[in-house]
N, C-alpha and C positions, 0 to 999 in steps of 0.2 A: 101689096104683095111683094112689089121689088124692093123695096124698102126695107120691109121683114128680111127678107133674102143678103141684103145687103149688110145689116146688119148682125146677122149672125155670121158671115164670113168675117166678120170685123173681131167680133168675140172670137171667134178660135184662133186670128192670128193671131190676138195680143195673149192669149193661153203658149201658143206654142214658142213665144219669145221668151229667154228667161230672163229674171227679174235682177239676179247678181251672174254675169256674164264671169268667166276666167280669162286669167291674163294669160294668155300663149308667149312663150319666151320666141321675140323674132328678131332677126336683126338687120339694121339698115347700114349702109355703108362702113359696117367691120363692125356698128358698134351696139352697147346694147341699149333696150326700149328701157326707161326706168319703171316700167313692170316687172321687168326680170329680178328675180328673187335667187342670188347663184346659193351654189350646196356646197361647196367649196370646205376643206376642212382647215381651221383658223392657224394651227401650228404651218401645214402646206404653203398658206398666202405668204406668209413670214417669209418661208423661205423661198418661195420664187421670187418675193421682192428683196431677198438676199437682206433683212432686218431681222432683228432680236425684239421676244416681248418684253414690250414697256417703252419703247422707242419714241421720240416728239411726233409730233404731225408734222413738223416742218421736215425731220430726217423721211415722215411716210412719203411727202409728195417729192421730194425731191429724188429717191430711189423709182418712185412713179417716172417721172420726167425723161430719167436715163435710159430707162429700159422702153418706154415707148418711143423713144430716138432714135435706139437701138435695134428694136422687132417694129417699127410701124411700117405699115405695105408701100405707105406713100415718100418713106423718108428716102429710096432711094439707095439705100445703104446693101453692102453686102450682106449681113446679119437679118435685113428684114424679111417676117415670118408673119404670116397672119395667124395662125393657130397661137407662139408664141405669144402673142400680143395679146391676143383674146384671154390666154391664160393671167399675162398682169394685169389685164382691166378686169378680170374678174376676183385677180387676188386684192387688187387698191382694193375693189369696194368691199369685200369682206374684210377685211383692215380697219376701213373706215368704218362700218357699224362695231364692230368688235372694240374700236378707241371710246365711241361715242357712246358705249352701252356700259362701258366699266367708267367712264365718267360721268354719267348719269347714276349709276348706283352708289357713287365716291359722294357725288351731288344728294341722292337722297340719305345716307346714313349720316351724311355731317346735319344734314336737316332734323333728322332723329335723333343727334346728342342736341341740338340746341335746345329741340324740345322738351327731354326729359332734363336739360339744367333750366330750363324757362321758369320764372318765379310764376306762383298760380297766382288766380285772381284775388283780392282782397277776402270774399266773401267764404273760400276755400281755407283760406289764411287761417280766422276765427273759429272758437272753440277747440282749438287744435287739430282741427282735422279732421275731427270726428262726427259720424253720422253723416245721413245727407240728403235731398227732398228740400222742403223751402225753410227759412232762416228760423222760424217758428217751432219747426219738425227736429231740426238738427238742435235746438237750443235746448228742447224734452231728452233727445237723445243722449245729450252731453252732459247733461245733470243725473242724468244716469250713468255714465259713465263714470263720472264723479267717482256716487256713492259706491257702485261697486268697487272700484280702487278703493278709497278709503275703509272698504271693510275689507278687503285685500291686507291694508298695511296694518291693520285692527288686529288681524288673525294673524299676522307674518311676527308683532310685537309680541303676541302673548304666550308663542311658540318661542320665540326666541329668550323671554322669560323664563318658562316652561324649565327649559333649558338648563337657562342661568341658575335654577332653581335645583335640580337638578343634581346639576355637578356640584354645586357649594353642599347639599346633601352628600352627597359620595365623597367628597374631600373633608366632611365634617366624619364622615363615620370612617376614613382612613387615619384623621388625625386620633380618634378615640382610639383606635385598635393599636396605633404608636404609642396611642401615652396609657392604653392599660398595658402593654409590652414592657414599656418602660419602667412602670408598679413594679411589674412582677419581677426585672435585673434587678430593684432598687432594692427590692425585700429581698431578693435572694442573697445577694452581695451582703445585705445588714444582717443576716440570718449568718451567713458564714464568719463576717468579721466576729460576730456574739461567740460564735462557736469556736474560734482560735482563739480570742480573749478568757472563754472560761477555761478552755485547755492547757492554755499557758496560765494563766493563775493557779491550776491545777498540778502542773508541772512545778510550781514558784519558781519561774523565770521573771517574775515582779518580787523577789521578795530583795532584791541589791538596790531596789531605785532609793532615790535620798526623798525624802518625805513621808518613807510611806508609813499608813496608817494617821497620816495629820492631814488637819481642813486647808485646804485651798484658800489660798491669799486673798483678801476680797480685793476686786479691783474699784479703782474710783470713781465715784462717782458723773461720768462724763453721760451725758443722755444721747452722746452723737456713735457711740461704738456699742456694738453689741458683747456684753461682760463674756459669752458663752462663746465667741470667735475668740475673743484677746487670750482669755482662760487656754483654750487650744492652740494657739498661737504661740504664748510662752511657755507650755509642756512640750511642746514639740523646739521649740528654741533650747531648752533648757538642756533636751537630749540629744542635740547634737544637729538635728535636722535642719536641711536646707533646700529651699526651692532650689529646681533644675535651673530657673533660667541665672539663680544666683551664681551656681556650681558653673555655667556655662560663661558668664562674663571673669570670672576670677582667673577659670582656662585660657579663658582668650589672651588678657592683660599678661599673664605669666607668658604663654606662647610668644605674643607678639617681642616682651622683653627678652628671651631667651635668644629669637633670630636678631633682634639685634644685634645682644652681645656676642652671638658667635659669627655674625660678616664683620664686626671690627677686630675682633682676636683673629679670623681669615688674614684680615687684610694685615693686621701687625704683623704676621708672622713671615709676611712675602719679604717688609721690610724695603729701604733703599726707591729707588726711580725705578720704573715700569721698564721691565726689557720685556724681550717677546716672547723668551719663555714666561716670566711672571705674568704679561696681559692674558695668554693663553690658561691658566691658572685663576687670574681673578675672573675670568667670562664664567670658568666653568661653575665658579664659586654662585657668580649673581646669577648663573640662570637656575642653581638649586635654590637657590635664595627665592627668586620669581615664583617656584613651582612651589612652595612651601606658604610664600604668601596669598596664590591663590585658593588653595585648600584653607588657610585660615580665612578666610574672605566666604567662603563657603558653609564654614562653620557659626559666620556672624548671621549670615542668613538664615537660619536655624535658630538661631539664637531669636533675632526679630520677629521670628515667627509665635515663639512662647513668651518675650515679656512682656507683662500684663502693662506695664505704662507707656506711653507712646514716645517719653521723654527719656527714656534710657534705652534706647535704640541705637546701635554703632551702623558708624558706617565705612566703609571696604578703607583697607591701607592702599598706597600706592607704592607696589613695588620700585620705582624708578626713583620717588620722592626718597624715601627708606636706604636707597644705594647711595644717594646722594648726602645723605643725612651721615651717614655710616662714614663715606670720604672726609666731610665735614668732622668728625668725633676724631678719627685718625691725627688729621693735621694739627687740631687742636691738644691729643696726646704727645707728638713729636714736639710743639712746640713747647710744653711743658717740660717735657725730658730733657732738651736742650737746656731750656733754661738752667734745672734742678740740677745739670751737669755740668755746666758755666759757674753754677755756685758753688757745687763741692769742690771745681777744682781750684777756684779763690779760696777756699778755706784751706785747701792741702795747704796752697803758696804761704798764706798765714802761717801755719805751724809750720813750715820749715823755715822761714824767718824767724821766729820766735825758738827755733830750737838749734840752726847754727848760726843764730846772731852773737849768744854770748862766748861762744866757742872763737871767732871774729875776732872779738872785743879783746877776749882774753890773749889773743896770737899777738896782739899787735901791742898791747903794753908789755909784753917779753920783750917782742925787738926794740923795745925804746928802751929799756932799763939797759936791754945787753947793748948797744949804741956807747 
C-alpha cells in the first residue's frame, strides 16, 4: 500500500515538470546567459556600434573593443555606464548573427549555382535527356520520341512544299496575265501600225519612194542572217534611218571636237605670256570648259546605257588632260607661226636683193666710166 502511495506521488511530479523548460533572459555579472535571444533592431546595433552595413568582422570586433573600454562598469573610467554597455553587448551580438546569417545564405546560393552548373550523371547524359524510370523505360521512351519528331519534320517538309508549291503556282499565273497583257499591246500596236500604213498608202505618201512597185533585191544566200531582218534593215538604211545610239556617238565626237577647238581659238586669242588680267580670263575660260565637259561625260552615260555592243562603249574625257592637251596644240601653233614667219621674212630679204642688186650694179659702172 505505501508503495502504491509512493508511486503515484512519483507520476504526478514527473506530469507537473515540463518536458521543454523556457529560457528566462538573466543576467550574471553585467553579462548575458547565452540563452538570451536580444530583439534588438539590426539597422539600431549598427549604429550604437557606430559601423556601416557590410562592414569586416574584424572592423565588428574592434568597434566592440572600444566601446566596452569605454561603457564597461569595471573599467574605471569616467564614461563607464552599465546600461550603456548592456546596449553594445547586445548590439555586438545582433551584428554577429546578422554577418553570420547573410554569409550563410552567400554560402548556400554559390552552393545552388554550382549545382545547377554541375554535369549530371552519365546515365541522365544518354538518349538526350529524355524520359525517365530505369534504362529499359527511358530507352521505349526515347524511340518514341524519335518517331514523333521525325514525323514532326515529315509534316513541317511537306508544308513547306505545300508552300513552295504554291507560290510558283501564283508566280506562274501572274507571269500568264503579263504575257497575255503583253499579246494584247503587241496586237494593239500591230493593229495601229497596219492602220497608219493603209492610211498613208491612201494618202500616197508612198507614191515618191524610189522602187516602188519593183521586187525586193534577193539577198544572199548566207544561212547565218535572217533575209527578213537584213531586208528591214536596208529599207530603213536606204531612207535615211538611224539608231539612236548611232545619232548619239556622232554627237558626242562632233561635241567633244568642237570644245576643243574653241579652248585653243580661247587661248590664241589671249595671245603673248600670261599677265594677271589674261590668267583671270583663261580660269574663267577652263572652268566653262570643265562644266561643259561634265555634261558631255553625262551624255556618254546615256549613251552606254543604249549601245547594243559592249565594245563600243566611251569612256568619260578628263577635263584637266583636255586643258592640258589644248596648251600643248597652242605652243605647237606659235611655233609653226614663228617659223612660217622666219621664212616669209627670208624671202622678202631674197626679193629685195634680187630687185636693188641690179640697180647697185648699174650705179657703180657709171662711176667707173665717169672716173
Amino acid at each position: 500500500m505505501l508503495t502504491n502511495k509512493i508511486g503515484h506521488h512519483l507520476i504526478l511530479r514527473q506530469a507537473m515538470i515540463p518536458r521543454h523548460p523556457k529560457l528566462f533572459p538573466c543576467i550574471h555579472g553585467n553579462r548575458l546567459l547565452s540563452g538570451y535571444k536580444p530583439k534588438s533592431n539590426v539597422k539600431d546595433s549598427y549604429r550604437i556600434l557606430e559601423l556601416q552595413e557590410g562592414c569586416s568582422l574584424d572592423d565588428i570586433r574592434n568597434s566592440y573593443r572600444n566601446l566596452a573600454k569605454k561603457y564597461h562598469p569595471d573599467s574605471g573610467s569616467v564614461t563607464a555606464d552599465s546600461e550603456a554597455f548592456m546596449k553594445v553587448e547586445e548590439a555586438y551580438r545582433v551584428v554577429l548573427s546578422d554577418v553570420a546569417s547573410k554569409k550563410k545564405s552567400k554560402e548556400d546560393e554559390e552552393e545552388d549555382q554550382f549545382k545547377s552548373k554541375a554535369l549530371q550523371h552519365r546515365h541522365y547524359l544518354s538518349f538526350e535527356g529524355v524520359g525517365f524510370g530505369m534504362p529499359s523505360q527511358r530507352e521505349r521512351q526515347y524511340m518514341q520520341f524519335r518517331v514523333d519528331r521525325a514525323t514532326e519534320q515529315v509534316l513541317e517538309y511537306r508544308k513547306q512544299r505545300l508552300e513552295g508549291q504554291c507560290a510558283v503556282t501564283d508566280l506562274m499565273k501572274a507571269k500568264d496575265v503579263r504575257q497575255s497583257k503583253k499579246v494584247k499591246i503587241t496586237q494593239a500596236i500591230e493593229r495601229l501600225v497596219e492602220d497608219l500604213i493603209q492610211e498613208s498608202m491612201a494618202k500616197g505618201d508612198f507614191d515618191n519612194l524610189s522602187g516602188k512597185g519593183k521586187p525586193l533585191q534577193k539577198f544572199s544566200d548566207c544561212p547565218h542572217i535572217d533575209p527578213m531582218t537584213h531586208n528591214l534593215n536596208r529599207i530603213l538604211i536606204d531612207n535615211g534611218y538611224q539608231p539612236e545610239w548611232i545619232l548619239m556617238q556622232k554627237e558626242i565626237r562632233e561635241t567633244i571636237e568642237q570644245l576643243r577647238k574653241g579652248i585653243v581659238a580661247s587661248r590664241n586669242k589671249l595671245e603673248g605670256p600670261m599677265t594677271l588680267c589674261r590668267q583671270k580670263q583663261w580660269n574663267r575660260i577652263c572652268e566653262q570648259f570643265i562644266e561643259d565637259i561634265r555634261k558631255l561625260n553625262k551624255r556618254i552615260d546615256n549613251f552606254n546605257l543604249v549601245v547594243p555592243i559592249l565594245s563600243r562603249q566611251m569612256v568619260h574625257f578628263n577635263a584637266d588632260k583636255e586643258i592640258v592637251r589644248a596648251q600643248k596644240t597652242y605652243e605647237a601653233l606659235m611655233e609653226n607661226r614663228e617659223a612660217s614667219n622666219s621664212d616669209t621674212k627670208e624671202i622678202i630679204a631674197q626679193e629685195n636683193v634680187k630687185r636693188f642688186g641690179l640697180k647697185s650694179s648699174l650705179f657703180k659702172w657709171l662711176s667707173l666710166i665717169l672716173k
